[in-house]
C-alpha positions as CSV (number, residue, x, y, z in Angstrom):
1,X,-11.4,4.4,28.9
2,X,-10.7,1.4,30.2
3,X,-8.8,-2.0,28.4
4,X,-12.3,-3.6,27.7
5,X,-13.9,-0.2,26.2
6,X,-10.7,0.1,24.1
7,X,-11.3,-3.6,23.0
8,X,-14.6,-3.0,21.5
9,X,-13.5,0.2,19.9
10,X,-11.0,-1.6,18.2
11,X,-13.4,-4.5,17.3
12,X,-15.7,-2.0,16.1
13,X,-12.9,-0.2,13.9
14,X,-11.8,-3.1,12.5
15,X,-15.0,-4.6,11.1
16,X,-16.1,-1.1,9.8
17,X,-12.7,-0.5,7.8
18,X,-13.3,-4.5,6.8
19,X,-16.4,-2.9,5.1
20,X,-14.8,0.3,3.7
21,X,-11.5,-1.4,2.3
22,X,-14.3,-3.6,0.6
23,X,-16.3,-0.7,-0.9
24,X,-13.3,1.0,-2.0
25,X,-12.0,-1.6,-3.7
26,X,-15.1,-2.2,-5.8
27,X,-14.4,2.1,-6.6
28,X,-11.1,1.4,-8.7
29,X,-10.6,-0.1,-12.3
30,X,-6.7,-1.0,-11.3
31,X,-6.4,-4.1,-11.1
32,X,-3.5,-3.9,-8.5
33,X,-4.9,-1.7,-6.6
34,X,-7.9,-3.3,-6.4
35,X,-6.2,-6.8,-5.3
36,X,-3.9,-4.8,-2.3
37,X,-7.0,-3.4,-0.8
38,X,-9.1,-6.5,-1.5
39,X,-6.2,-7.9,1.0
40,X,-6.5,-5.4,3.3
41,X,-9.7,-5.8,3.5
42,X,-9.0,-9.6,4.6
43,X,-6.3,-8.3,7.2
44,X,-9.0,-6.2,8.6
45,X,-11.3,-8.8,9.0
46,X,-8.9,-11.4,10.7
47,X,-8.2,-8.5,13.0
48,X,-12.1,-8.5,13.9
49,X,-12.1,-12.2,14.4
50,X,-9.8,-12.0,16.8
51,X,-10.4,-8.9,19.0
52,X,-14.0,-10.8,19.0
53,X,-12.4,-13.8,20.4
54,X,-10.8,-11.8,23.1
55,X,-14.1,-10.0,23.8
56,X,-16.4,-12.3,23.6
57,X,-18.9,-9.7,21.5
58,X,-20.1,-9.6,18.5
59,X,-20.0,-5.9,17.0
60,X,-21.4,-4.2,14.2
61,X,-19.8,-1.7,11.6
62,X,-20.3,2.0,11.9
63,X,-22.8,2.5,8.9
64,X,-22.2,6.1,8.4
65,X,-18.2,6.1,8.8
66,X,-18.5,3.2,5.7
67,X,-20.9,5.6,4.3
68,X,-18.6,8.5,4.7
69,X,-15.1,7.8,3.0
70,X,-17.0,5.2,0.8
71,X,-18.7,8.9,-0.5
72,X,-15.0,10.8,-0.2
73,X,-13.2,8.3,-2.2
74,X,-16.2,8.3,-5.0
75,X,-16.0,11.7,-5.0
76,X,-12.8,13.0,-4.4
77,X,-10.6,10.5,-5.9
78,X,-9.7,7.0,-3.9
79,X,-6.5,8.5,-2.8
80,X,-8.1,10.9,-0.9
81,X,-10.2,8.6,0.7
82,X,-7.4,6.0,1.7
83,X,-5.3,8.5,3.2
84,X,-7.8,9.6,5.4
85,X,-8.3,6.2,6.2
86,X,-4.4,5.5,6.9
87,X,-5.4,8.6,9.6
88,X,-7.1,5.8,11.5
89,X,-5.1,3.5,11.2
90,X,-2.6,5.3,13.2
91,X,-4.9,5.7,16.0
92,X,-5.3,1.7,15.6
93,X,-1.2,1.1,15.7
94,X,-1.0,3.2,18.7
95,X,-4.0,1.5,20.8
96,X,-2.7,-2.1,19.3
97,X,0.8,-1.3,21.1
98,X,-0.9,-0.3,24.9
99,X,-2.3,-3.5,24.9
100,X,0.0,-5.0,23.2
101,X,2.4,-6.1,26.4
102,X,-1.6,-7.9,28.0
103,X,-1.9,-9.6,24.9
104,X,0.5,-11.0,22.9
105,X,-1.2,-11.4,19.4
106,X,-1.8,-7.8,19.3
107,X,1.7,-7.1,18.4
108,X,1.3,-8.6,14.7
109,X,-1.9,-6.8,14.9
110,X,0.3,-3.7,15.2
111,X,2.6,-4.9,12.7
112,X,-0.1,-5.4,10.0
113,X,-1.9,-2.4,10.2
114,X,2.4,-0.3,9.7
115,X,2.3,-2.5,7.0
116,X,-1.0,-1.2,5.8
117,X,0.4,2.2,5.8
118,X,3.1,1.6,3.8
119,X,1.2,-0.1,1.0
120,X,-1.3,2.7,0.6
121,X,1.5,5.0,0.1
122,X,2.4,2.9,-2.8
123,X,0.0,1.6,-4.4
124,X,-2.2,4.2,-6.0
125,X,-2.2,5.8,-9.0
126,X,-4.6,8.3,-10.0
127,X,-5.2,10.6,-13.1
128,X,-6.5,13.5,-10.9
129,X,-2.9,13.3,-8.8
130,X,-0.4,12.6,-12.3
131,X,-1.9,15.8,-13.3
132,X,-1.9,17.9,-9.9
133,X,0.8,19.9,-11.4
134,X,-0.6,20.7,-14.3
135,X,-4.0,21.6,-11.5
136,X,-1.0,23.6,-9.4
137,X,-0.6,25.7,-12.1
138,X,-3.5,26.9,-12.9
139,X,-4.8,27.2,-9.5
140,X,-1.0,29.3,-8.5
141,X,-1.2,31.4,-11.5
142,X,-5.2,32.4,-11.5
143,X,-4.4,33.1,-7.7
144,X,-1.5,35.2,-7.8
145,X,-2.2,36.8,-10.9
146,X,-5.7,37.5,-10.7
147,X,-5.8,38.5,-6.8
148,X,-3.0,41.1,-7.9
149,X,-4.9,42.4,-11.1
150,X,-8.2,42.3,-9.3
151,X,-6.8,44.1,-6.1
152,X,-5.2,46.7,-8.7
153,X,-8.6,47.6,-10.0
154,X,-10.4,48.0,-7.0
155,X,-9.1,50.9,-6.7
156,X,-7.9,51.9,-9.6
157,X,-11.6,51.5,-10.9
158,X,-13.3,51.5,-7.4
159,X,-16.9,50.2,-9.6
160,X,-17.6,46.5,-9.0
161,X,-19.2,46.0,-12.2
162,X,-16.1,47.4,-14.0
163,X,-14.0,45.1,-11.8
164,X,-15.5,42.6,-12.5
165,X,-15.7,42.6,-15.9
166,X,-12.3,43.6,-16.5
167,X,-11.2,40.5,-14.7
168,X,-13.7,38.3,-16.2
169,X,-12.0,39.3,-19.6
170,X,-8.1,39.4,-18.2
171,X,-9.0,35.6,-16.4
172,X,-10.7,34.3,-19.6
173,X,-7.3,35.4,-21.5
174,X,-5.1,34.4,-19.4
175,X,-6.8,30.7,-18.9
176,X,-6.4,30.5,-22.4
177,X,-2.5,31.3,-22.4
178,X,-1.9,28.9,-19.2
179,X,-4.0,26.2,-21.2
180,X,-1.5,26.7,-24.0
181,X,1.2,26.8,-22.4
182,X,0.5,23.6,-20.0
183,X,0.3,21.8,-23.5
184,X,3.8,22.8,-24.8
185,X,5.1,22.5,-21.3
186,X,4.0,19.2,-21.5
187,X,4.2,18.2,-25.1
188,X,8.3,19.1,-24.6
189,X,8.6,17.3,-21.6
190,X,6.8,14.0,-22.8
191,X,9.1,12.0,-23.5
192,X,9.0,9.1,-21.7
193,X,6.5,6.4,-21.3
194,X,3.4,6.9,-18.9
195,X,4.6,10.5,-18.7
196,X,1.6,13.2,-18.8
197,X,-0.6,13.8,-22.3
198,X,-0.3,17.1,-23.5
199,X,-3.6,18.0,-24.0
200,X,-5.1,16.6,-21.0
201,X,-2.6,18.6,-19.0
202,X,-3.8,21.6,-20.8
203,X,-7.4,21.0,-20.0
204,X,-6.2,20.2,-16.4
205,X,-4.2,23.8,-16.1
206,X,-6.8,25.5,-17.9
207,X,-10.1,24.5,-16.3
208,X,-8.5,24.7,-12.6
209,X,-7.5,28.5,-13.8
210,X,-11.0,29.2,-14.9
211,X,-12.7,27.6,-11.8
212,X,-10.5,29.5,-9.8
213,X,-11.2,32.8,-11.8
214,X,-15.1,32.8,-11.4
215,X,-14.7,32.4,-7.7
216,X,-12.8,35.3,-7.5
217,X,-14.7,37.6,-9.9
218,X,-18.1,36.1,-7.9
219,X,-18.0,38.6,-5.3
220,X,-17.5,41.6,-7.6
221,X,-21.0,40.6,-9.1
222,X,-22.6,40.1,-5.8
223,X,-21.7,43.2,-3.7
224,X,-22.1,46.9,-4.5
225,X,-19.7,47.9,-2.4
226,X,-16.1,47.5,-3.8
227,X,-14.1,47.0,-0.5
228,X,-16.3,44.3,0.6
229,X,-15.8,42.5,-2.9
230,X,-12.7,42.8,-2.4
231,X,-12.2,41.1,1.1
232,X,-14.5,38.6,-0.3
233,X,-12.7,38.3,-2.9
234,X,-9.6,37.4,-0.7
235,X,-11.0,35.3,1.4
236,X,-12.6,33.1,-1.0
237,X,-9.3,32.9,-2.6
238,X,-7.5,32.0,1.0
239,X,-10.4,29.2,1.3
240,X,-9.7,27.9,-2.2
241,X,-5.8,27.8,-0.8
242,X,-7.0,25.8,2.3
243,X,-9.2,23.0,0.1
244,X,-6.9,22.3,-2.5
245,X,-3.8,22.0,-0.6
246,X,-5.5,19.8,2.0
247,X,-6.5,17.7,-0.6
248,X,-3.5,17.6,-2.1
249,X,-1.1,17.1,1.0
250,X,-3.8,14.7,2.5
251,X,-3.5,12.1,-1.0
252,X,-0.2,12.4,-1.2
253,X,1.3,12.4,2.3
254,X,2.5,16.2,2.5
255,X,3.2,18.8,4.7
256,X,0.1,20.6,5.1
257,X,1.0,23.9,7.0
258,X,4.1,24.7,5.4
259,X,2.4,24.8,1.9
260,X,-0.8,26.2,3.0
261,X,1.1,29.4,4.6
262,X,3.8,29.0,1.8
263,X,0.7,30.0,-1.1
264,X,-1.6,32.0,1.3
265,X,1.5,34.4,1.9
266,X,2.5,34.9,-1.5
267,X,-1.1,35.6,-2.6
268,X,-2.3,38.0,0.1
269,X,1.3,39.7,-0.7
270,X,0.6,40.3,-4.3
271,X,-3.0,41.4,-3.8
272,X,-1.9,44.1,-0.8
273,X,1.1,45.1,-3.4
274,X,-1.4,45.8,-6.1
275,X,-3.8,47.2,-3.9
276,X,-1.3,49.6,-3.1
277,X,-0.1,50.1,-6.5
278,X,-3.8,50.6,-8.1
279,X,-4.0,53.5,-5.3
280,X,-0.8,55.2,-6.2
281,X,-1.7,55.2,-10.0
282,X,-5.3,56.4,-9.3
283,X,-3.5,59.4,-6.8
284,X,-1.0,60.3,-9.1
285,X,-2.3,59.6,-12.9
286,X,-5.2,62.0,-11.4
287,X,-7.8,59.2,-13.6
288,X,-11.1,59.3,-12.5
289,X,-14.1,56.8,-14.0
């Protein structure tokens, strides 16, 4: 690509995340956060202004990119969005610095989108992401707990429909305990100011858990063949690993592989263990329904 085509992609970058910036600020009822990206926003803009000087074309915003994380944040939560934004705005600090020697006023251009970066990272606060612990455990324990007991019963049981509804009951109970237990958890550890509300952390732990639960049984309901609810079964539960914890590490600027293969390997570990353990008491208890 050569220094004029990068130009206008920049232009055109610019002026579109002028627009999103705008959008997203209009998304939040923080005051704060609202007046940082409302700034942004006017960074952004300046930026346009200039690369169009330079140019000497007048671009227009990508509609559907605006569209896009303007969607995201609305949906997902406006840290989401923003860091998926700050994505970008790497690409943008590394094409402001290759020009940067031709053109001199690219280098605060540079400057001001490291500084953007840095503001995101502070500046949000979300409910959804106080209580991602409280969303951690519910989504760790229906995981681990139900992949084992559910990969214990295949063939303990080998009958989807007893499967199933053996784990419908043991993940309905057990939601309730982890609700309960997320609200003492918390209730004992709030003790500061700002510091999570016990019962919305319950409701936090306990609907992730249940969510989480009537993926897992869903298979077990569909298929009539037990070992293929059962590799459904894990595989929605890997896919469940993969959205959450992209989420998650995307918002808050995490390490996505080493926590995705971190859960992934302790679930598929407990399901194979109780796998092999629901065959071993089926051999050897001699049980047969």
């Amino acid at each position: 690509m050569n220094r004029q085509a990068i130009l206008l992609n920049m232009q055109k970058n610019e002026i579109t995340e002028y627009n999103v910036y705008l959008k997203l600020a209009c998304l939040t009822k923080d005051e704060h956060n609202r007046k940082i990206l409302q700034r942004i926003a006017k960074d952004e803009y300046d930026h346009f202004k200039l690369l169009e000087k330079i140019t000497g074309k007048v671009i227009k915003p990508n509609r559907l990119k605006i569209f896009w994380y303007t969607a995201i944040a609305h949906v997902l939560g406006l840290s989401f969005g923003l860091k998926l934004m700050e994505r970008g705005e790497d690409l943008a600090n590394q094409a402001y610095k290759s020009l940067a020697g031709e053109f001199d006023l690219l280098e605060q251009l540079a400057l001001d989108e490291h500084r953007h970066e840095k503001e995101l990272l502070e500046i949000l606060q979300e409910e959804r992401l106080e209580y991602a612990g409280a969303m951690v455990l519910g989504l760790n324990d229906a995981l681990v707990e139900l992949t084992g007991a559910l990969a214990g019963l295949t063939f303990a049981l080998q009958n989807s429909e007893l499967v199933a509804l053996t784990g419908l009951l043991t993940g309905f109970a057990a939601s309730l305990s982890m609700a309960a237990s997320g609200y003492l958890s918390s209730k004992e550890n709030a003790t500061d100011e700002g510091s999570e509300e016990p019962l919305k952390s319950a409701l936090y732990t306990g609907i992730a858990y249940i969510i989480t639960v009537a993926l897992l049984i869903a298979p077990y309901f569909i298929f009539a063949n037990i070992f293929v609810s059962f590799s459904v079964m894990l595989t929605t539960g890997i896919l469940i690993i993969f959205a959450y914890t992209f989420y998650i590490t995307t918002a808050k600027s995490l390490n996505f592989r080493r926590r995705f293969l971190e859960m992934v390997i302790i679930s598929v570990s407990v399901a194979l263990l109780s796998f092999l353990a629901g065959l071993l008491i089926k051999q050897f208890i001699g049980v047969e329904i």
